[in-house]
C-alpha positions in Angstrom: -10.2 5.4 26.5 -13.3 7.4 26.0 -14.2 11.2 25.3 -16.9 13.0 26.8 -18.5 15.6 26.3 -20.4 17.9 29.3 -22.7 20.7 27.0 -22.7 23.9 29.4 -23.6 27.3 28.7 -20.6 28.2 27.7 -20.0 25.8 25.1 -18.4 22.0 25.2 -16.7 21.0 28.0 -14.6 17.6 27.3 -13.3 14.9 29.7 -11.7 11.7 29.4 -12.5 8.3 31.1 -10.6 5.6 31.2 -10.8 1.3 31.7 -7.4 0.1 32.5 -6.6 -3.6 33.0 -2.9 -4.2 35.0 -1.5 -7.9 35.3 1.7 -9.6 36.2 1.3 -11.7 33.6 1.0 -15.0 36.5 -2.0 -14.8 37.9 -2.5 -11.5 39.5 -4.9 -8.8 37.7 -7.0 -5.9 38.5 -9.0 -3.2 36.5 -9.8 0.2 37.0 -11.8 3.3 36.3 -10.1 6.9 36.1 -11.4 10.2 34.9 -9.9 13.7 33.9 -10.2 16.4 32.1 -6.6 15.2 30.3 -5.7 11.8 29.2 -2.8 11.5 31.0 -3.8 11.9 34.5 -7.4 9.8 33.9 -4.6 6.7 32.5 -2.9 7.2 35.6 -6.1 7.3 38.1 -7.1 3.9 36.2 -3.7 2.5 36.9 -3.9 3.8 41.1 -7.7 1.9 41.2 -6.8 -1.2 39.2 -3.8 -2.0 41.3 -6.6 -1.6 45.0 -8.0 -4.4 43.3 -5.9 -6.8 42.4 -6.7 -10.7 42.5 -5.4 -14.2 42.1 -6.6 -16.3 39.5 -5.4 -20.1 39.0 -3.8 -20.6 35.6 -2.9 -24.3 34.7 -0.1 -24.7 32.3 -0.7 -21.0 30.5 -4.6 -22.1 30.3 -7.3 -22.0 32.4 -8.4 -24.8 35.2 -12.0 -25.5 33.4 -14.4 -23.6 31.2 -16.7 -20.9 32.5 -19.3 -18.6 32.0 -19.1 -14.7 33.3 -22.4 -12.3 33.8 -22.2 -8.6 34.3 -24.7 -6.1 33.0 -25.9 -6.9 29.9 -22.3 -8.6 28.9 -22.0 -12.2 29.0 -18.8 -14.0 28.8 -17.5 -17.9 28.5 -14.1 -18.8 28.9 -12.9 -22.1 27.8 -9.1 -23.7 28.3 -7.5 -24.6 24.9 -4.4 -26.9 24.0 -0.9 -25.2 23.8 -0.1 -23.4 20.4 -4.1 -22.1 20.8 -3.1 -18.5 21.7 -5.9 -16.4 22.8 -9.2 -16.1 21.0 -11.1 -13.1 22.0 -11.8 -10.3 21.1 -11.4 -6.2 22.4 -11.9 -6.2 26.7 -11.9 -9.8 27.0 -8.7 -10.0 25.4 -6.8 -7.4 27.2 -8.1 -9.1 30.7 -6.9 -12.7 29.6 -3.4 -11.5 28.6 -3.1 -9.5 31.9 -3.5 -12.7 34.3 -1.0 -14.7 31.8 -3.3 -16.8 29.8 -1.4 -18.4 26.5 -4.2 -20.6 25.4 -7.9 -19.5 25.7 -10.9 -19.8 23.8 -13.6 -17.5 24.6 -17.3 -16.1 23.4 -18.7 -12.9 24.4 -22.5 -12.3 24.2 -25.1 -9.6 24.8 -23.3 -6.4 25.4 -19.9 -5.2 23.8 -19.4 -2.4 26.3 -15.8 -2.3 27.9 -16.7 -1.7 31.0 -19.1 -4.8 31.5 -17.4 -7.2 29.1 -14.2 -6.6 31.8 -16.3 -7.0 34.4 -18.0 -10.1 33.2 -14.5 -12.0 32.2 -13.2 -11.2 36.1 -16.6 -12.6 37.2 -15.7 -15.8 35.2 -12.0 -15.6 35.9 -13.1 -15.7 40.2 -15.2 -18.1 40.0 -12.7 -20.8 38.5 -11.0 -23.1 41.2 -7.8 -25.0 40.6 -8.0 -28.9 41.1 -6.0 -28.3 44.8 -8.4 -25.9 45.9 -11.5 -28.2 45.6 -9.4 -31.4 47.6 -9.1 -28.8 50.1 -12.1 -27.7 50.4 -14.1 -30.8 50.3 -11.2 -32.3 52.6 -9.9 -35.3 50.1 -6.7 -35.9 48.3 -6.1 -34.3 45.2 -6.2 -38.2 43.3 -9.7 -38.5 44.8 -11.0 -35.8 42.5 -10.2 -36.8 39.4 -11.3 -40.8 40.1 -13.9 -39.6 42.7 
């Protein structure tokens, strides 16, 4: 949630923009951008674009697949699966996302930038690029044994 202001002739005008992050809590999330000139309606414009873009991302026993790193902007991002009983280590943006698509364990570093708005869009750049172990048999067209003794 963030306040801005618009300096007219007439004096301050203030609006409201919001970064809202919805999950299932098992592999589905989306984020989105809303703003009003209220709070209420620019939560509620975040929530309308965040669920157009919702996406699936593997989770492997309440962690993630493998680690991974994230770019966006100026924010960078690395994800890394933890043992269970870890819980999730990040901080602000990062932390919101990772709770949204039902990770338990994480452990995770953001660098460069500590906007909201790229720090969300640098963990979902991570969090799409991670494949679960099923996806890569199928895809280079081997059994799912073959990959971990190939």
């Amino acid at each position: 949630m963030q306040r801005v202001t618009k300096v007219t002739k007439g004096g301050r005008a203030f609006g409201f923009s919001a970064i809202v992050v919805v999950g299932d809590g098992n592999g589905v999330v989306g984020h989105g951008l809303g703003k009003s000139k209220d709070v209420s309606s620019a939560i509620a414009k975040a929530v309308e674009d965040a669920k157009k873009n919702l996406v699936r991302i593997p989770i492997l026993d309440g962690t993630l697949p493998h680690e991974q790193k994230g770019k966006f902007g100026g924010a960078k991002v690395f994800i890394k699966p933890a043992s269970p009983g870890t819980g999730v280590i990040a901080g602000g943006a990062v932390r919101a996302v990772l709770e949204s698509v039902g990770v338990h364990d994480v452990l995770s570093k953001s660098q460069g930038s500590s906007n909201p708005h790229n720090a969300v869009k640098a963990t979902f750049d991570a969090l799409l690029q991670l494949r679960s172990a099923a996806a890569i048999a199928k895809q280079r067209g081997i059994s799912l044994e073959k990959v971990f003794n190939g």
